[in-house]
DOVOTI-102548 format. One record per atom (N, C-alpha, C): residue in one letter; chain; residue number from 1; x, z, y. Coordinates in nm, 3 decimals, always signed. Layout:
N
<A,A,NUM,<X,Z,Y>>;
...
This chain:
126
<X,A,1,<+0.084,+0.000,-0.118>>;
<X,A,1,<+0.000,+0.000,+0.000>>;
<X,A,1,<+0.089,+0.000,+0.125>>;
<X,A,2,<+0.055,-0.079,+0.262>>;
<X,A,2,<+0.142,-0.106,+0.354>>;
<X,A,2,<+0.113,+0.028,+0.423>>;
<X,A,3,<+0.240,+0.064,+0.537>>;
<X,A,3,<+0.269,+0.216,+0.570>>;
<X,A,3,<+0.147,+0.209,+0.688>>;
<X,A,4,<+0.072,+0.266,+0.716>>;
<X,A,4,<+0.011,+0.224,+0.866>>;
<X,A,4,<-0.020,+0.443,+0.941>>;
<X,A,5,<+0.141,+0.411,+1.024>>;
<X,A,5,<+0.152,+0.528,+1.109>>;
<X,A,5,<+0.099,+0.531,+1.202>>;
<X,A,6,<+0.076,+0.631,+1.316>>;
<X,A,6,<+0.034,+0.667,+1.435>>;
<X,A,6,<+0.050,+0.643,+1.535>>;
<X,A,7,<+0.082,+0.499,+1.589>>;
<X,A,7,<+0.182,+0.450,+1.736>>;
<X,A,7,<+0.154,+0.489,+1.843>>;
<X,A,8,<+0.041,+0.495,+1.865>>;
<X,A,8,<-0.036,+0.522,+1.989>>;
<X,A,8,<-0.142,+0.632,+1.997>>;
<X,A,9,<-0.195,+0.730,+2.117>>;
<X,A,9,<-0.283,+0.806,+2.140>>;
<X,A,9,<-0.339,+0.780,+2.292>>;
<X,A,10,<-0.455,+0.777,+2.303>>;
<X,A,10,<-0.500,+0.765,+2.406>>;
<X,A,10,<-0.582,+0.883,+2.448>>;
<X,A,11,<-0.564,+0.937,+2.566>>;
<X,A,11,<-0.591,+1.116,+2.590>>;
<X,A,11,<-0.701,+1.065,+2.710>>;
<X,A,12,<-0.820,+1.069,+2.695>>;
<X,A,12,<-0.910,+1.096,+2.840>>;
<X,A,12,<-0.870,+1.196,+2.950>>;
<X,A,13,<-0.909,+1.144,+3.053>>;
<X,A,13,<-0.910,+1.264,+3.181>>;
<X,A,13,<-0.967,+1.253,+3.314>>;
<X,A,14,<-0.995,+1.340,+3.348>>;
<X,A,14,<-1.059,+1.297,+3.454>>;
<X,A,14,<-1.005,+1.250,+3.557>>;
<X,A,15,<-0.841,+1.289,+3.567>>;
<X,A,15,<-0.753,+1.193,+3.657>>;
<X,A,15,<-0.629,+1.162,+3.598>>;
<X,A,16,<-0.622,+1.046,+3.585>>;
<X,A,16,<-0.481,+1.041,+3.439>>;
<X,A,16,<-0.382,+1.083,+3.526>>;
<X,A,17,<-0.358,+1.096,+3.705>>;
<X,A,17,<-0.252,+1.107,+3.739>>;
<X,A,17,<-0.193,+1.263,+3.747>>;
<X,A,18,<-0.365,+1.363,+3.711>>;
<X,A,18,<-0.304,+1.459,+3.732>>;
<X,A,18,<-0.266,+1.528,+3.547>>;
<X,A,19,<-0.347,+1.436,+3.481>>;
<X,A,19,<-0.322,+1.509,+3.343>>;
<X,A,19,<-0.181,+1.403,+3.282>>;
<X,A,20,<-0.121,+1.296,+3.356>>;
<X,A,20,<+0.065,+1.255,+3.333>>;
<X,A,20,<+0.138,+1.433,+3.386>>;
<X,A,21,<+0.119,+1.463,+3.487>>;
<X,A,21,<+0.172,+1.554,+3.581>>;
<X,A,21,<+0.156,+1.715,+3.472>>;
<X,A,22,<+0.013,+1.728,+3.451>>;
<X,A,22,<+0.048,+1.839,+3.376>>;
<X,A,22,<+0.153,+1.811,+3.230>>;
<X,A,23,<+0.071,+1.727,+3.161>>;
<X,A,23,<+0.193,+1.721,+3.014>>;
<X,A,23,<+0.298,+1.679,+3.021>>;
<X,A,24,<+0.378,+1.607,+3.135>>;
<X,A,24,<+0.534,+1.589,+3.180>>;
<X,A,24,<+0.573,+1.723,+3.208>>;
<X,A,25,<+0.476,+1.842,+3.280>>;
<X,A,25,<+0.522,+1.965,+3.318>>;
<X,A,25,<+0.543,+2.073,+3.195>>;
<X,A,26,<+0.391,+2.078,+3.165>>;
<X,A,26,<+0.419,+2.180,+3.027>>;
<X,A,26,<+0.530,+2.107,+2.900>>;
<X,A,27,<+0.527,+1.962,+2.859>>;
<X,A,27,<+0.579,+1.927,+2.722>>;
<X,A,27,<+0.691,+1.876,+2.776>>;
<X,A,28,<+0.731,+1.873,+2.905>>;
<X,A,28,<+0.840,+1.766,+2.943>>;
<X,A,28,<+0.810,+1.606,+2.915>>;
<X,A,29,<+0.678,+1.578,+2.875>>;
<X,A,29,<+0.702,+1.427,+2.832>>;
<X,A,29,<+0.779,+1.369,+2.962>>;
<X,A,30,<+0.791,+1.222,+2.882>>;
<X,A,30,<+0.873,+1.127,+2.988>>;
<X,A,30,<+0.729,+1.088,+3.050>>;
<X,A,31,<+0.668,+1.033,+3.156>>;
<X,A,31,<+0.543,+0.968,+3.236>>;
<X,A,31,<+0.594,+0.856,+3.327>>;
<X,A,32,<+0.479,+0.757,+3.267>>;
<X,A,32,<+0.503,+0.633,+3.390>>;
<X,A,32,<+0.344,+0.600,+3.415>>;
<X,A,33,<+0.350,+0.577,+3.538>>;
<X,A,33,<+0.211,+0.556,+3.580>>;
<X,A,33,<+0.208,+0.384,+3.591>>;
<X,A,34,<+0.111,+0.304,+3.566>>;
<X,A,34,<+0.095,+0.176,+3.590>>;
<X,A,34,<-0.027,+0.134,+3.711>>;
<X,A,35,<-0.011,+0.198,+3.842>>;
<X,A,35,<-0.105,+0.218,+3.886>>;
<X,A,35,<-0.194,+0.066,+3.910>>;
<X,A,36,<-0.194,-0.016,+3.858>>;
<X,A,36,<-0.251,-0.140,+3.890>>;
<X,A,36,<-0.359,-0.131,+3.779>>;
<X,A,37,<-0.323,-0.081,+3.710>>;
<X,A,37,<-0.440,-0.051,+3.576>>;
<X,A,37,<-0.483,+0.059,+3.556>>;
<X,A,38,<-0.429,+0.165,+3.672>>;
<X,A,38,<-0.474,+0.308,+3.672>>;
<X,A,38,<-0.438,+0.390,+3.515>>;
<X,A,39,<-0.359,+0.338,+3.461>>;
<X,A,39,<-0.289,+0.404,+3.340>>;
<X,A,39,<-0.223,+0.475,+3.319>>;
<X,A,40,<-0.190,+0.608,+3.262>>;
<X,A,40,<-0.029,+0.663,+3.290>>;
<X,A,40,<+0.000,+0.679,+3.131>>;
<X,A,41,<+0.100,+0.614,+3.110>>;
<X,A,41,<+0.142,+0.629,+2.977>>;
<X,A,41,<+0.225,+0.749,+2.951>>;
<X,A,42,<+0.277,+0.799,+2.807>>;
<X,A,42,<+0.344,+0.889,+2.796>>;
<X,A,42,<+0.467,+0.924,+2.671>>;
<X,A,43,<+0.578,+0.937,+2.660>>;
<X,A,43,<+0.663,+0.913,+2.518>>;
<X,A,43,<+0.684,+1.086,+2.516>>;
<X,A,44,<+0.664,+1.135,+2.401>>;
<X,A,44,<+0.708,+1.233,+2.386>>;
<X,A,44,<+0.808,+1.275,+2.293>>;
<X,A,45,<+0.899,+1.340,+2.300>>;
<X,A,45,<+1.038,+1.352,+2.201>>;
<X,A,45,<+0.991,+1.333,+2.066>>;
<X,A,46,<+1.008,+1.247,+1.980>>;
<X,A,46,<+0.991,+1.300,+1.846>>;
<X,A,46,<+0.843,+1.222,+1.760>>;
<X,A,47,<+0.777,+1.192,+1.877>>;
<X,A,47,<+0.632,+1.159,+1.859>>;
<X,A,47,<+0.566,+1.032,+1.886>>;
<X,A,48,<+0.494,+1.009,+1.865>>;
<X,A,48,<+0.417,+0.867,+1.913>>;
<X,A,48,<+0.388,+0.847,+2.066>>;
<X,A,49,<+0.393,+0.751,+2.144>>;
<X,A,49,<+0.379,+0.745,+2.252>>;
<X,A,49,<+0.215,+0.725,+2.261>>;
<X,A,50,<+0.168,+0.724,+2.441>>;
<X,A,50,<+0.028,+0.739,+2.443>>;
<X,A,50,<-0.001,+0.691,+2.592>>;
<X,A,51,<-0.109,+0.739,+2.625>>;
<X,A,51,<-0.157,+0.693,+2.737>>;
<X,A,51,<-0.295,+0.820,+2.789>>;
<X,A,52,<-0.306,+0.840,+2.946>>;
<X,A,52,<-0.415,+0.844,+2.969>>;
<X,A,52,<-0.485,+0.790,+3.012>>;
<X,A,53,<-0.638,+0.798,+2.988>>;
<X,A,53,<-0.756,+0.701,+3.044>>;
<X,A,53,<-0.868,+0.763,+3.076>>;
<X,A,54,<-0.911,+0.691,+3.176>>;
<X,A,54,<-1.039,+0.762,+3.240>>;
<X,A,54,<-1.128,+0.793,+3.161>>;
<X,A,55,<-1.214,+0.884,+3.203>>;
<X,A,55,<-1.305,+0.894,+3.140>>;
<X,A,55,<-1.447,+0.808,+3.142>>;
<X,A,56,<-1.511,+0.744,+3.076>>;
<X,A,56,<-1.631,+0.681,+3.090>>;
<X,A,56,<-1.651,+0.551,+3.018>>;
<X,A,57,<-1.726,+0.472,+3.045>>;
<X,A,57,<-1.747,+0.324,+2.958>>;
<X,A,57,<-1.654,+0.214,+2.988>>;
<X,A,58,<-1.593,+0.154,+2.915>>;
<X,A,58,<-1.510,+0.038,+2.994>>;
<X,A,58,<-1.623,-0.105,+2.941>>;
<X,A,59,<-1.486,-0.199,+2.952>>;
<X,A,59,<-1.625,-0.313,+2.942>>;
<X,A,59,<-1.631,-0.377,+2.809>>;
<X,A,60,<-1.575,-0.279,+2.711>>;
<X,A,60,<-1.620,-0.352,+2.588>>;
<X,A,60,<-1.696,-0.221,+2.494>>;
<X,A,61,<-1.801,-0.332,+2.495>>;
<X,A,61,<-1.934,-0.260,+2.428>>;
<X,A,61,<-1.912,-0.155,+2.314>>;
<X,A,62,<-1.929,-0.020,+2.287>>;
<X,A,62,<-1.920,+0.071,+2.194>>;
<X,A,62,<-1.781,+0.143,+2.203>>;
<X,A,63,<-1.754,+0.084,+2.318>>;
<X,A,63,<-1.626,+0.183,+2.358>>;
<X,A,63,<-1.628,+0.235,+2.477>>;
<X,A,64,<-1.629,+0.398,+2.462>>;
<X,A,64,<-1.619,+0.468,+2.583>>;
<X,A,64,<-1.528,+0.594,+2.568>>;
<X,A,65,<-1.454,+0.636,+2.654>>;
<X,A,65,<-1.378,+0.726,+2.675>>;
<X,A,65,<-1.444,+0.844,+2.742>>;
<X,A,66,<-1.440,+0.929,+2.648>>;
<X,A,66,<-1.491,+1.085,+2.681>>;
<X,A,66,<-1.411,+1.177,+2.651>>;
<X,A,67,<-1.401,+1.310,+2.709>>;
<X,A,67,<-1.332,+1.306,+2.747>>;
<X,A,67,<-1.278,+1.487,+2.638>>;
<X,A,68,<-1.364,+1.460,+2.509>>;
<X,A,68,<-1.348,+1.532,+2.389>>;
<X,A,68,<-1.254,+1.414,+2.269>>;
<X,A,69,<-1.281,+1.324,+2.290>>;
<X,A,69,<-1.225,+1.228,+2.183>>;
<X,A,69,<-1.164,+1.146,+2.209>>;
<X,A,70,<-1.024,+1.168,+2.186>>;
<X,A,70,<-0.875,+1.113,+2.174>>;
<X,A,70,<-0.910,+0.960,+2.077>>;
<X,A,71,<-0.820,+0.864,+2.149>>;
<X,A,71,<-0.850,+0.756,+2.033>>;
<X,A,71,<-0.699,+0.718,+1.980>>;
<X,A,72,<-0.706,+0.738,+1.843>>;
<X,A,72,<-0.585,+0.728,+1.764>>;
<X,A,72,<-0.583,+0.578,+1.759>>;
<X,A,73,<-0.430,+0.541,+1.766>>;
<X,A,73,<-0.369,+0.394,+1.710>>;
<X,A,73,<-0.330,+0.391,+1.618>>;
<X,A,74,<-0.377,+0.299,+1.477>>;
<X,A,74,<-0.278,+0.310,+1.359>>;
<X,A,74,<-0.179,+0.178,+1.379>>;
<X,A,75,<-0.090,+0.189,+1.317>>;
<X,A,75,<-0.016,+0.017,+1.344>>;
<X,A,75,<-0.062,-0.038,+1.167>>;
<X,A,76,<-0.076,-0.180,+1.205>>;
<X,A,76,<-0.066,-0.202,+1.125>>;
<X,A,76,<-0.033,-0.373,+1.120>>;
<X,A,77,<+0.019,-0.457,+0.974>>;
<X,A,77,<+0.043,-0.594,+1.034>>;
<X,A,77,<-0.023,-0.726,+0.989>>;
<X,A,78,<-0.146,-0.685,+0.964>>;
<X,A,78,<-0.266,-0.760,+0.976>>;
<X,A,78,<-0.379,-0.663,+0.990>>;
<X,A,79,<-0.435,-0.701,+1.141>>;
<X,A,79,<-0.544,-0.635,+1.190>>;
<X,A,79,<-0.676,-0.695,+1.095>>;
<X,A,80,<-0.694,-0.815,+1.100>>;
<X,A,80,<-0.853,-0.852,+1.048>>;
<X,A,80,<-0.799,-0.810,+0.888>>;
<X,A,81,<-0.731,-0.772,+0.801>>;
<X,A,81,<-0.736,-0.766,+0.658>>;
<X,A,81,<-0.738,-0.636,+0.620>>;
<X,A,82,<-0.693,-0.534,+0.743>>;
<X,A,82,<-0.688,-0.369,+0.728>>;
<X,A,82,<-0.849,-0.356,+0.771>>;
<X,A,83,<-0.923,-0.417,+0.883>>;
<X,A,83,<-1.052,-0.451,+0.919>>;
<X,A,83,<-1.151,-0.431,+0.751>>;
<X,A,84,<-1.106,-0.560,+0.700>>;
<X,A,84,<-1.142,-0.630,+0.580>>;
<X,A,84,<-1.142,-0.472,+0.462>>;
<X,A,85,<-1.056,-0.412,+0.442>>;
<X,A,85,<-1.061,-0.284,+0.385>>;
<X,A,85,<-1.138,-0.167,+0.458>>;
<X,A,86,<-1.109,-0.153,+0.567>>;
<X,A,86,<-1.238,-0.044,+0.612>>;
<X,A,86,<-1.352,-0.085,+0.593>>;
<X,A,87,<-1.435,-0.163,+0.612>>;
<X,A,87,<-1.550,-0.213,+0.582>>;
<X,A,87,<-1.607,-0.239,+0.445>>;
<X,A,88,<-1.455,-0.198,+0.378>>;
<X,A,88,<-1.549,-0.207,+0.209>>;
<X,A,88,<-1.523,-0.075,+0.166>>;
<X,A,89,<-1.495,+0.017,+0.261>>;
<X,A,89,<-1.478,+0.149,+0.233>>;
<X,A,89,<-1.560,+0.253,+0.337>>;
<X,A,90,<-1.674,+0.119,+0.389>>;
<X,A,90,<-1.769,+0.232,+0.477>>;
<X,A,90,<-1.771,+0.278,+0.633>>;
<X,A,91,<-1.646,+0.190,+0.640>>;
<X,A,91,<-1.646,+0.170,+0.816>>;
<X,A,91,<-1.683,+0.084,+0.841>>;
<X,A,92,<-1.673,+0.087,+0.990>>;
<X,A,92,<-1.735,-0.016,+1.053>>;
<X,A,92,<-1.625,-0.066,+1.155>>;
<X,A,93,<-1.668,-0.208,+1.239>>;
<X,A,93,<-1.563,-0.254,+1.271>>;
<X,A,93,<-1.619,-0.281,+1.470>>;
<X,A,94,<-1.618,-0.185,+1.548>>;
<X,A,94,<-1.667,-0.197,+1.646>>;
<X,A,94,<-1.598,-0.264,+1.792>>;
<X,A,95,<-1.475,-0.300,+1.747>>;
<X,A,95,<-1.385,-0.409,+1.820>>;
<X,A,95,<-1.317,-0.450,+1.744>>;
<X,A,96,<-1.331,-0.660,+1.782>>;
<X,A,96,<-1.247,-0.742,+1.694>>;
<X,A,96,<-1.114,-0.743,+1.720>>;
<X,A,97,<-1.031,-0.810,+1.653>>;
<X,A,97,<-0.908,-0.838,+1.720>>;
<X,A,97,<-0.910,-0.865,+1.870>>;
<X,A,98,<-0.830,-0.802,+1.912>>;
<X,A,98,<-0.848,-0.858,+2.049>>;
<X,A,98,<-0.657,-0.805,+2.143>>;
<X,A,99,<-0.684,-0.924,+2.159>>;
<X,A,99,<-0.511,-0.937,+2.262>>;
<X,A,99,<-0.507,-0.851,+2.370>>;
<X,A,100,<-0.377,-0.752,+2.365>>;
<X,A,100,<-0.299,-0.711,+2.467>>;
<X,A,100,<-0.207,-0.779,+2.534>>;
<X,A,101,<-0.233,-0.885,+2.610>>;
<X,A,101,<-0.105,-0.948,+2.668>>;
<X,A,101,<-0.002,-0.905,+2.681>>;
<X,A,102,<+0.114,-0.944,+2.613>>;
<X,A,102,<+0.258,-0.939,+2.660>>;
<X,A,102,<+0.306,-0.789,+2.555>>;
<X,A,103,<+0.189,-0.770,+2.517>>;
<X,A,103,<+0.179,-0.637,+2.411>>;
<X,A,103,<+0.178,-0.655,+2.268>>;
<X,A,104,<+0.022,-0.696,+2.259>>;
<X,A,104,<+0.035,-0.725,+2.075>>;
<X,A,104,<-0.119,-0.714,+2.071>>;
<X,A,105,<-0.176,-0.656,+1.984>>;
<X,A,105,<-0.304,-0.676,+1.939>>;
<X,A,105,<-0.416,-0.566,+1.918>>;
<X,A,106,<-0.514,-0.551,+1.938>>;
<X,A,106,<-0.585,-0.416,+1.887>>;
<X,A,106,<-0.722,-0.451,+1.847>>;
<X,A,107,<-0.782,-0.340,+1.737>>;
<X,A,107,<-0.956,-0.335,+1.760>>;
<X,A,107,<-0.955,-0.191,+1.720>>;
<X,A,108,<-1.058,-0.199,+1.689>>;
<X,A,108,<-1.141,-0.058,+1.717>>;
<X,A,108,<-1.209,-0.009,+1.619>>;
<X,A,109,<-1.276,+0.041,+1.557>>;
<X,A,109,<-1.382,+0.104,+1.405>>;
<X,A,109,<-1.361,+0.240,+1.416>>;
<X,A,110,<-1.499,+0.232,+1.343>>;
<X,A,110,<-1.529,+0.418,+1.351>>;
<X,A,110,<-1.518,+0.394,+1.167>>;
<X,A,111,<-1.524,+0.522,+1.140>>;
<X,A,111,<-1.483,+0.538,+0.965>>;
<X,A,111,<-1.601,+0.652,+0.925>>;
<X,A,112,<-1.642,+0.635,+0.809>>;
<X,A,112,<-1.782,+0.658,+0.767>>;
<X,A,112,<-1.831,+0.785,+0.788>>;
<X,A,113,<-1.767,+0.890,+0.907>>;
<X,A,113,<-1.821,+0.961,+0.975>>;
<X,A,113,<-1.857,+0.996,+1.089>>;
<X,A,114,<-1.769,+0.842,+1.142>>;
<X,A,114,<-1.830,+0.846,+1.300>>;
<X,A,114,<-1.749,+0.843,+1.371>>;
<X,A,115,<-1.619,+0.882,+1.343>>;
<X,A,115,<-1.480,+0.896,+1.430>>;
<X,A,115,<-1.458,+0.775,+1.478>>;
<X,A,116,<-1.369,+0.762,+1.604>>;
<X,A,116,<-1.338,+0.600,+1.675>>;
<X,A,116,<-1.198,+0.636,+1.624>>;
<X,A,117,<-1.095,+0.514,+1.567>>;
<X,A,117,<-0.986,+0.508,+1.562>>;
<X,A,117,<-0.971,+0.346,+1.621>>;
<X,A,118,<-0.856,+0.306,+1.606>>;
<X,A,118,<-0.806,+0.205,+1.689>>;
<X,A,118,<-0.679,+0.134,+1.571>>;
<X,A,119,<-0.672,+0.025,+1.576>>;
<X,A,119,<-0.550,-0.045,+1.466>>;
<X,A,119,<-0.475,-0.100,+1.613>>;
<X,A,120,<-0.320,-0.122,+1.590>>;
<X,A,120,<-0.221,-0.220,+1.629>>;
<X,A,120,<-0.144,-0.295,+1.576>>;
<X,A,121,<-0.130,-0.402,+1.660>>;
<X,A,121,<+0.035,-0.505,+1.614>>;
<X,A,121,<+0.029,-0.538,+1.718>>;
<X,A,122,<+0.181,-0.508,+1.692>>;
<X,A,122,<+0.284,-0.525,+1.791>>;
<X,A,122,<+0.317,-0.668,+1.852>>;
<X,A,123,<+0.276,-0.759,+1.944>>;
<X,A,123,<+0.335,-0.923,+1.926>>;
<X,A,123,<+0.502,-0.880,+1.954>>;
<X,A,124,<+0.533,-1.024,+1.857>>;
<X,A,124,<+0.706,-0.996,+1.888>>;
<X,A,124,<+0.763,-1.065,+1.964>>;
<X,A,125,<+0.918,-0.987,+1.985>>;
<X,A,125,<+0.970,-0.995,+2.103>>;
<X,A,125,<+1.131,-1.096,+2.083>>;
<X,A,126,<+1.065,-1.142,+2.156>>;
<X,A,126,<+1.173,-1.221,+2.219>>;
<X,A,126,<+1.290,-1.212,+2.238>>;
């Protein structure tokens, strides 16, 4: 079975600039803010890197950021065939593949209790 780890976390808040500021303070993470996308990402020693995001609906349908539920990234290196296995194991698939420019790839599924998780690939680099 292919390895599919934890790459990414995405942390709600009600202001990502002030919740970069607290967990750079308390954990030391490293923080970069992308303010054009209002994003602040985050690497922490040892751990998977992440991001915060607002809280509320964005514009793809069945995805909203609240601000109790963290959305996990698994990596993995075929999104529609790991898709193809959750769905015969009772998930569901509530974002398709869909491109991160200049990034790589993601969707979305909840798993047969309701949880939102998130798949990645990485596009490669040059």
């Amino acid at each position: 079975m292919a390895s599919h780890p934890i790459v990414h976390i995405e942390i709600p808040a009600i202001s990502t600039s002030a919740a970069g500021e607290f967990y750079g303070q308390v954990f030391g993470w490293q923080i970069q803010a992308d303010n054009e996308y209002n994003y602040v990402q985050f690497q922490s020693e040892g751990g998977p890197a992440g991001g915060f995001v607002e809280q509320g609906p964005i514009s793809i349908p069945h995805i909203e950021y609240k601000i109790d539920r963290l959305l996990v990234y698994l990596a993995t290196d075929d999104i529609d065939a790991t898709l193809a296995v959750i769905e015969a194991h009772g998930g569901k698939t509530i974002l398709p593949k869909t491109e991160i420019p200049h990034v790589g790839w993601w969707a979305a599924f909840t798993d047969p209790s309701g949880n939102h998780l998130a798949l990645f690939t990485s596009a490669p680099h040059e």
